[in-house]
C-alpha positions as CSV (number, residue, x, y, z in Angstrom):
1,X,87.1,87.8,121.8
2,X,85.6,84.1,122.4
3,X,88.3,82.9,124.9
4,X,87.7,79.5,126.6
5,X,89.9,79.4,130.3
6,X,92.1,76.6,128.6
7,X,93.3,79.6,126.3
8,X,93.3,83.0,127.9
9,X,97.1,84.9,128.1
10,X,96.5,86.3,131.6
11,X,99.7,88.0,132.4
12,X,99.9,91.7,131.4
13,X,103.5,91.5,130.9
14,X,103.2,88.3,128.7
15,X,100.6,90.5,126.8
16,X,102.7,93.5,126.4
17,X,105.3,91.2,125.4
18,X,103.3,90.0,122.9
19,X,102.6,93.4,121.2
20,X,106.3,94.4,121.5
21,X,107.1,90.8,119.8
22,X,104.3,91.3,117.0
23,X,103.2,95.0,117.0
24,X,101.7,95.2,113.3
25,X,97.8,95.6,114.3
26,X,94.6,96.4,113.0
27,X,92.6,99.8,114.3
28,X,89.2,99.2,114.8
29,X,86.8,102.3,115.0
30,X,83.0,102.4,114.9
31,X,82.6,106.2,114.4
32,X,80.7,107.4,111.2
33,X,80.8,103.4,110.7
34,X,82.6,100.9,110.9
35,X,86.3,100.8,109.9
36,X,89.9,99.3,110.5
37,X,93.4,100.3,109.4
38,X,96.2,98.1,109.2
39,X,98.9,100.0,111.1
40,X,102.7,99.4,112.9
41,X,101.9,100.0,116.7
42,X,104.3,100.5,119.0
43,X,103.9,100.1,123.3
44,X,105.1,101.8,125.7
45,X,104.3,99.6,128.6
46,X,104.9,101.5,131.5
47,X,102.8,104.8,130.7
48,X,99.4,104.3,132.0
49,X,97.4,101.6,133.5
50,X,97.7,99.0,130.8
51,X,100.3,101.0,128.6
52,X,99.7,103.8,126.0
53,X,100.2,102.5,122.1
54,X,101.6,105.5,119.6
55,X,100.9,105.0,116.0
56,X,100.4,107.6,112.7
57,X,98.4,106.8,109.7
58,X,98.4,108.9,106.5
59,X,96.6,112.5,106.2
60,X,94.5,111.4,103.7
61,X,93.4,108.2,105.8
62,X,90.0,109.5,107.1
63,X,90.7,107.5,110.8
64,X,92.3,110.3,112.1
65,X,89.3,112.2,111.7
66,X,87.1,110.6,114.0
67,X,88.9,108.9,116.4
68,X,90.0,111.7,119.2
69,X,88.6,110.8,122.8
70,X,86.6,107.7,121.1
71,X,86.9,104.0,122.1
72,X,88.9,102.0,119.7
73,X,90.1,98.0,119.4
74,X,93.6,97.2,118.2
75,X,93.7,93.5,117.2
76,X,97.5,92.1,117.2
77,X,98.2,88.5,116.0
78,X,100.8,86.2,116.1
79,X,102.1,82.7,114.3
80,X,99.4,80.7,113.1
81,X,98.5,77.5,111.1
82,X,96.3,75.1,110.0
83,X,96.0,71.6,112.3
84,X,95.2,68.8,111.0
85,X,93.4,65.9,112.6
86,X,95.8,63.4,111.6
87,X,98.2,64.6,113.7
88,X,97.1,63.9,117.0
89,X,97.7,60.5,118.5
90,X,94.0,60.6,119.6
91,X,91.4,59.7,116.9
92,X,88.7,60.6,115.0
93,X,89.0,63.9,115.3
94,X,88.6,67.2,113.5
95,X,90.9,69.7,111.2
96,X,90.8,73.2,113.3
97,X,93.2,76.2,113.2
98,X,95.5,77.6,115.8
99,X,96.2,81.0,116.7
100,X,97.8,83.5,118.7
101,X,96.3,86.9,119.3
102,X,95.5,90.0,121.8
103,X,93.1,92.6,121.6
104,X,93.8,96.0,123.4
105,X,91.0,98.3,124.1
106,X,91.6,101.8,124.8
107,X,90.5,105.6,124.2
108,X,92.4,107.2,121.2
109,X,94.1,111.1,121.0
110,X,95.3,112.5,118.5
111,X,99.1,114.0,118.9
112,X,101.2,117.7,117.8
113,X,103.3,117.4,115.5
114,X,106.2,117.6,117.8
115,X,105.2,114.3,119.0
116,X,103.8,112.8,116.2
117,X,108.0,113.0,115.1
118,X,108.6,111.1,117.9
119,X,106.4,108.5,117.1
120,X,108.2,108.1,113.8
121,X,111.2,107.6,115.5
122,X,109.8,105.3,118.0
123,X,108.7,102.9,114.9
124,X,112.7,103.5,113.2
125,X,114.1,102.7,116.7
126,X,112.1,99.6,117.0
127,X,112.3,98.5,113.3
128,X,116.1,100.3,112.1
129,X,117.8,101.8,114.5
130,X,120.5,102.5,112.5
131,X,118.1,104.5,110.3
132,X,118.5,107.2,113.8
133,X,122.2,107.5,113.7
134,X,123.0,107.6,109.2
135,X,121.1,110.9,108.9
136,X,122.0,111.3,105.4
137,X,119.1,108.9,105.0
138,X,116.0,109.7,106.8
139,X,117.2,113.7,107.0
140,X,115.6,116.0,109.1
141,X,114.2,117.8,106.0
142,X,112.5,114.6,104.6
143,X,111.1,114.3,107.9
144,X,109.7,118.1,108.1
145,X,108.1,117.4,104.7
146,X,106.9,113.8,106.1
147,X,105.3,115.6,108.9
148,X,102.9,117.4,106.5
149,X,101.3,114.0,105.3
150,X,100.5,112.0,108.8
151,X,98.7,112.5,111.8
152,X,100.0,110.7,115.1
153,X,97.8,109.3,117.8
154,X,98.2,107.2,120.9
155,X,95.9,105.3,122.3
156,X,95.6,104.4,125.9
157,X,94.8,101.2,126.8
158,X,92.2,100.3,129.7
159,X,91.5,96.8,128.7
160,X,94.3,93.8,127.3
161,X,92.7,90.2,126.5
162,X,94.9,87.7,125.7
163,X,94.7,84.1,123.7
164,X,96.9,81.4,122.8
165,X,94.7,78.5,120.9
166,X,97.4,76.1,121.0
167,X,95.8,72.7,121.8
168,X,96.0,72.8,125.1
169,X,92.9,70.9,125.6
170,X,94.4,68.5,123.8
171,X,96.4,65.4,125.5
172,X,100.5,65.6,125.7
173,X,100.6,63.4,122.8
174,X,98.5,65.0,120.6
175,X,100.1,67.9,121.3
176,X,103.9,66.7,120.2
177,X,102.3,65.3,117.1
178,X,101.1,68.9,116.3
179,X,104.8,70.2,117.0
180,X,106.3,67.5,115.1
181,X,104.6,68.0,112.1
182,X,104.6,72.0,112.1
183,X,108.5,72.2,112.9
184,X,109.0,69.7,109.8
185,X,107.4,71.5,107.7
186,X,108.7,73.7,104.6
187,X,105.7,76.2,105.4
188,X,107.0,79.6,107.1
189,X,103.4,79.5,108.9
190,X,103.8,76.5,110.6
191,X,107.2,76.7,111.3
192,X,106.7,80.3,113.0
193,X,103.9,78.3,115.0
194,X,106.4,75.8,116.4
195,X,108.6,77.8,117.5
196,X,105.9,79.7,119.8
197,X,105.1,76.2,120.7
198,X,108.6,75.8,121.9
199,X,108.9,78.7,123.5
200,X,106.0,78.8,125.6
201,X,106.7,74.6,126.4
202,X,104.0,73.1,124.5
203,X,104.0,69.8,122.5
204,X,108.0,69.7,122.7
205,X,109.0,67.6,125.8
């Protein structure tokens, strides 16, 4: 990923933090050509060097079937929106997009069944917890029969890149223009985009 030093998410905390925060990514593979799946991911940052992701796709899906011990890119995005130029206080000036995003590289295994479970409940933890303790919903028997149409996998990272395009470059004016306009806005986009703005202190002094 093109990432100018203005831009680059350094911090592997800030980076794991960013998966926990957004962790529906895309699996990229390049064996027996090129391929991606569109997948809930979910990080357990304190297992190897980087942090291991755990993640199951259908039986049918044929990534399973090509991706133990091979190199694979998970590509995990965050708000973004369209800026225009009008915004800034600084002029002429061109319409661009801003983004938030990290890629994790890592080498992928496939899991046992036992595990694979687990990974299910990992994702219901994460996403409805209370889906753990009202049994009569998810039962153990619906999970069994589950278990016969998915194949886990973790993947374990060796390489986390980072980048927050947020107009950095851009003066302190141009910059609260940008966050004016998006946190005014009816547009869920934008408005998710400002509030990363805000919470990382840019363009809202």
């Amino acid at each position: 990923m093109f990432t100018p030093n203005k831009f680059k998410m350094i911090d592997l905390s800030e980076q794991q933090q960013f998966i926990h925060e957004f962790g529906f990514g895309v699996i990229v593979s390049n064996v027996n050509g090129l391929s991606a799946t569109h997948l809930p991911f979910v990080l357990q940052s304190n297992e190897g060097e980087q942090g291991v992701l755990y993640a199951h796709c259908a039986k049918a899906n044929p990534l399973w079937k090509s991706i133990e011990g091979q190199n694979v890119l998970v590509i995990f995005t965050g708000p973004h929106a369209y800026i225009s130029p009008s915004w800034y206080n600084t002029k002429p000036a061109v319409p661009t997009w801003n983004y938030t995003a990290v890629h994790a590289y890592g080498v992928a295994s496939l899991l046992n069944p036992q595990d694979t479970l687990k990974t299910v409940d990992q994702v219901v933890e994460k996403y409805e917890p209370q889906l753990l303790v009202d049994r009569d919903i998810v039962t153990d028997t619906i999970k069994h029969k589950m278990l016969a149409g998915i194949v886990g996998f973790k993947i374990e990272l060796r390489k986390l890149q980072g980048k927050l395009k947020l107009g950095q470059h851009r003066s302190k004016d141009d910059q609260a223009g940008v966050y004016k306009t998006l946190s005014s806005s009816g547009n869920s986009n934008d408005l998710a985009l400002a509030k990363y703005m805000q919470k990382i202190n840019i363009g809202c002094h």
